[in-house]
C-alpha positions as CSV (number, residue, x, y, z in Angstrom):
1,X,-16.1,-68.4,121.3
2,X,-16.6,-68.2,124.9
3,X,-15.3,-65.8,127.8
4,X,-15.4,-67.5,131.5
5,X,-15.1,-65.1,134.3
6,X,-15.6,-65.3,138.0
7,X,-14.4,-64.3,141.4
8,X,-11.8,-66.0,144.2
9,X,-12.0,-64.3,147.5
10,X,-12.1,-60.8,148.6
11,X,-10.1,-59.5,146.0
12,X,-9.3,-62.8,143.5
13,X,-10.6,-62.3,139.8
14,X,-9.8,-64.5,136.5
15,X,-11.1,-64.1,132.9
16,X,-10.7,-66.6,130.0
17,X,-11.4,-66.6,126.5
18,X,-11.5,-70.0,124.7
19,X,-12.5,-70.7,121.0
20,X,-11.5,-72.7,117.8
21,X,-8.5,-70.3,117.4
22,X,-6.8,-70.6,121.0
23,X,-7.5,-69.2,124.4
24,X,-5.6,-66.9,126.6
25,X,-6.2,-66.4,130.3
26,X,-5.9,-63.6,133.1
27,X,-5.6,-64.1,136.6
28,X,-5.7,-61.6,139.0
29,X,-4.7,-61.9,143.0
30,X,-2.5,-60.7,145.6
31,X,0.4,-60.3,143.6
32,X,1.6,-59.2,139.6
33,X,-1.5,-60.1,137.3
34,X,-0.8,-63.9,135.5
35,X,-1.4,-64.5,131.9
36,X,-1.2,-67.3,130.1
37,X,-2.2,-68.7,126.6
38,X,-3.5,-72.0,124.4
39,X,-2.7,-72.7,121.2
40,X,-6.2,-74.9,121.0
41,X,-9.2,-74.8,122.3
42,X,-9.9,-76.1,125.8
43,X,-12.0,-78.8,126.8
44,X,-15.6,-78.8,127.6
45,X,-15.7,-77.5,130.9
46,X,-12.0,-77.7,131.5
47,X,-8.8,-75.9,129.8
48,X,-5.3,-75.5,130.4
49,X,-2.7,-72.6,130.0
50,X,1.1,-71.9,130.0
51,X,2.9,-68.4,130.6
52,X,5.6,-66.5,131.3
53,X,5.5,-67.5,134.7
54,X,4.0,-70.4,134.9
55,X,0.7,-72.3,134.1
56,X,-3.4,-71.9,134.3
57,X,-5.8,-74.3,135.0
58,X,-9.3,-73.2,134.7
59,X,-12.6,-75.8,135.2
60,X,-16.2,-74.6,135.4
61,X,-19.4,-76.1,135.2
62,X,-22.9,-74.6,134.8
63,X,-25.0,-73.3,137.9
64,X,-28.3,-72.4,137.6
65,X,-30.5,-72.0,133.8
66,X,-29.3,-71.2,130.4
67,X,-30.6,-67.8,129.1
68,X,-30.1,-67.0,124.9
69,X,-30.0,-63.6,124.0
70,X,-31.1,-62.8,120.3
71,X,-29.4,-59.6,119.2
72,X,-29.9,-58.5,115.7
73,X,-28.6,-61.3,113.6
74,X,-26.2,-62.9,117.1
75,X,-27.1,-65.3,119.2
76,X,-25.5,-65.5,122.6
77,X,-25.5,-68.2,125.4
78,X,-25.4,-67.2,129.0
79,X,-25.2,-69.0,132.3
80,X,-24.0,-68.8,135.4
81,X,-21.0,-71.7,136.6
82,X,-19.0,-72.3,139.4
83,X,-15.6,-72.1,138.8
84,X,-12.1,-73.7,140.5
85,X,-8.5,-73.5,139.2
86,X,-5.0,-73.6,139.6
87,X,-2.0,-70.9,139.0
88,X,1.6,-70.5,140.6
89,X,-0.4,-68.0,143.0
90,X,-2.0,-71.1,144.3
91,X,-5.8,-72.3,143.9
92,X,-8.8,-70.4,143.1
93,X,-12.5,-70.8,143.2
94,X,-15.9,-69.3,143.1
95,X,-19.0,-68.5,141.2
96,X,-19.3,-66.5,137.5
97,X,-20.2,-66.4,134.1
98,X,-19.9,-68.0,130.9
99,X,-20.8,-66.2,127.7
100,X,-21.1,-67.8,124.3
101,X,-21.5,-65.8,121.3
102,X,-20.2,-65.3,117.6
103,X,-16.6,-65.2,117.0
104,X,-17.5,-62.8,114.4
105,X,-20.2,-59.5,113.3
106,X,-19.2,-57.1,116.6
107,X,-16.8,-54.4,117.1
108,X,-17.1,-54.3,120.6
109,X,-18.7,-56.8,123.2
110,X,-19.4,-56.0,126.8
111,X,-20.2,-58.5,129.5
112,X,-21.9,-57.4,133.1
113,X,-22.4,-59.4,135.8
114,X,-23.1,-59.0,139.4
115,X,-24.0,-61.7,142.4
116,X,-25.8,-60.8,145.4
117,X,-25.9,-62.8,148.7
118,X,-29.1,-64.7,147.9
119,X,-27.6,-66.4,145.1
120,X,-29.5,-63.7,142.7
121,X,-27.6,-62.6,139.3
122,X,-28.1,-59.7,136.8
123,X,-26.4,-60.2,133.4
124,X,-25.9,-57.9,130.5
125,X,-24.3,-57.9,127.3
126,X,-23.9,-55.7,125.0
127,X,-22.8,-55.6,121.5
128,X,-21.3,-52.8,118.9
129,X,-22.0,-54.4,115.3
130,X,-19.4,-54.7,113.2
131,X,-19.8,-52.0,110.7
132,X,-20.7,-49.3,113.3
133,X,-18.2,-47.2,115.7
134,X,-21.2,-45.3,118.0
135,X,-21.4,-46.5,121.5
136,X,-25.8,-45.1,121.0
137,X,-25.4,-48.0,117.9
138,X,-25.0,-50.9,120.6
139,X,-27.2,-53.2,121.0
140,X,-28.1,-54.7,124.8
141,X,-29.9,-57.6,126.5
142,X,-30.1,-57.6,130.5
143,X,-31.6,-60.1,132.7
144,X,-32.3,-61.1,136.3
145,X,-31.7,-64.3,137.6
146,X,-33.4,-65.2,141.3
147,X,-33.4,-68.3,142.8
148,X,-36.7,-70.1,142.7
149,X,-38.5,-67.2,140.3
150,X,-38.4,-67.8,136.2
151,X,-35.8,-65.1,134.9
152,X,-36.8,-62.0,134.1
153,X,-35.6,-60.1,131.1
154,X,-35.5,-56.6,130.9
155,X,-37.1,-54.6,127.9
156,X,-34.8,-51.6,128.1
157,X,-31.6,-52.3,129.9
158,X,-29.4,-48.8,129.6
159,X,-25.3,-48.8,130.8
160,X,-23.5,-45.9,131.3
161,X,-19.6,-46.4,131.8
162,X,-16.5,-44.0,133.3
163,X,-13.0,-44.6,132.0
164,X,-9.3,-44.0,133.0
165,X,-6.9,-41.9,131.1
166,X,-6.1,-45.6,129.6
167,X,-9.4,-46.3,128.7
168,X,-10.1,-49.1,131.4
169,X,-13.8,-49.0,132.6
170,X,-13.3,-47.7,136.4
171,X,-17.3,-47.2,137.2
172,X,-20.7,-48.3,135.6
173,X,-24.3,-47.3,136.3
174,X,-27.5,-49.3,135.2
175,X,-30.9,-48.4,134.5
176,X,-33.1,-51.7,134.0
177,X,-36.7,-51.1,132.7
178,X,-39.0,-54.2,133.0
179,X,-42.2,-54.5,131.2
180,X,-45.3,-52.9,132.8
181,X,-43.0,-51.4,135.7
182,X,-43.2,-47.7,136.7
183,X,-40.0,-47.7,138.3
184,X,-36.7,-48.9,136.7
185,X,-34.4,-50.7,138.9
186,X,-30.9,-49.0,139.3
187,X,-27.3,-50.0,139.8
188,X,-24.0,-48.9,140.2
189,X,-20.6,-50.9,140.3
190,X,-16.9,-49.9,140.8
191,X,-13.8,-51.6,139.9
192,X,-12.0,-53.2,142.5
193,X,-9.0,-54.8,140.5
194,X,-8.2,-55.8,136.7
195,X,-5.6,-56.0,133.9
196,X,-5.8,-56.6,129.8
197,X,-4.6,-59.4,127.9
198,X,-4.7,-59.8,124.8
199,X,-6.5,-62.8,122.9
200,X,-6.8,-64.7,119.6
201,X,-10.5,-62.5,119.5
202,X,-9.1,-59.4,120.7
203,X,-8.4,-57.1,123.8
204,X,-9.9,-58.2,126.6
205,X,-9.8,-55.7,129.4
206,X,-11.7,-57.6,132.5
207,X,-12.1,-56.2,135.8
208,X,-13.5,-57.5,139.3
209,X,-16.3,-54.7,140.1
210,X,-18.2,-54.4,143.4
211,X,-21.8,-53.7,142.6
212,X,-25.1,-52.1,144.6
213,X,-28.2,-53.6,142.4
214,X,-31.4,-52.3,143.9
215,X,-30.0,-51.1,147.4
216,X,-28.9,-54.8,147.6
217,X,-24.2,-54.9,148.0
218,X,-23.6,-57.8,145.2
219,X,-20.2,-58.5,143.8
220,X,-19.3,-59.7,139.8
221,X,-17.3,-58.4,136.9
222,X,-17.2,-55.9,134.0
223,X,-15.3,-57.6,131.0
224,X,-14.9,-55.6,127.5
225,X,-13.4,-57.4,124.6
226,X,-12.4,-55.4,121.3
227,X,-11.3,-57.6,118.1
């Protein structure tokens, strides 16, 4: 399966979720969040939604190099896209993420992402294995992407989250160790708007975040998906 999120705007967000069973869609803007579902899967680089109140288009194409992730037996697919669509709140565009991993073997994925102004992006993913139910059982794979520079993954990436009373993730810290650093480099996000949805893989509750990554204002997502 494969979970597309990016940013419109100053406030704009939109999440989709697209596999062999189906895909479902949430768009956030100024008004009532938008969902909207798939029986099939969508096209490469393209798919197309109907709701309640109306359709979602959603295209993307890649930006920038393809990272894999090997997590226990899991490989995941990561890039960053940039990303244009259409809803009854009118059009929408602007850069994000693509994930690609297993439809199957996790109890919980989470997907972090953050953009800066010099095009830089920090990714991290994180997976709960199936059989497990302890958040310290997770296991993570971070990475920095810099214009220019190879990426750079990080040997021990660490995220610690804050909830609601409903259980949406409101504020995130990071702690990002690279190899033969002293100093780990730090982060903190907060969510600036979101919404749930559920999908033919689970619960996806996504959220537009505003980050600081190293000192540096960047903007991105926080996206947590529970079969």
């Amino acid at each position: 399966m494969r979970l597309i999120s990016f940013i419109d705007g100053e406030r704009g967000y939109c999440a989709l979720a697209d596999g062999p069973e189906g895909a479902a869609a949430l768009r956030i803007g100024d008004g009532d969040p938008i969902r909207a579902t798939a029986d099939g899967p969508g096209e490469e680089g393209r798919a197309t939604l109907e709701g309640e109140h109306g359709g979602i288009e959603v295209s993307w194409s890649p930006a920038g190099p393809v990272l894999e992730f090997g997590i226990d037996d899991a490989v995941l697919t990561i890039y960053g896209v940039a990303a244009s669509g259409t809803d009854p709140a009118g059009p929408m565009s602007g850069p994000g993420v693509a994930w690609e991993l297993p439809e199957r073997g996790w109890s919980v994925a989470r997907f972090v992402w953050a953009i800066t102004a010099k095009s830089g992006l920090l990714i991290l993913v994180s997976l709960r294995p199936e059989d497990s139910r302890e958040h310290g059982e997770e296991m993570v794979g971070a990475a920095r992407i810099a214009p220019r520079e190879d990426p750079l993954a990080y040997v021990e990436p660490l995220l610690s989250t804050e909830y609601d009373e409903s259980g949406a993730q409101t504020r995130a810290t990071l702690e990002l160790w690279a190899e033969g650093e002293d100093y780990a480099q730090r982060g903190a996000g907060k969510r600036v708007t979101g919404g749930t949805a559920p999908t033919p893989y689970g619960r996806l509750e996504a959220a537009r975040f505003a980050w600081g990554i190293g000192g540096e204002a960047a903007v991105g997502g926080y996206e947590i998906l529970t079969p």
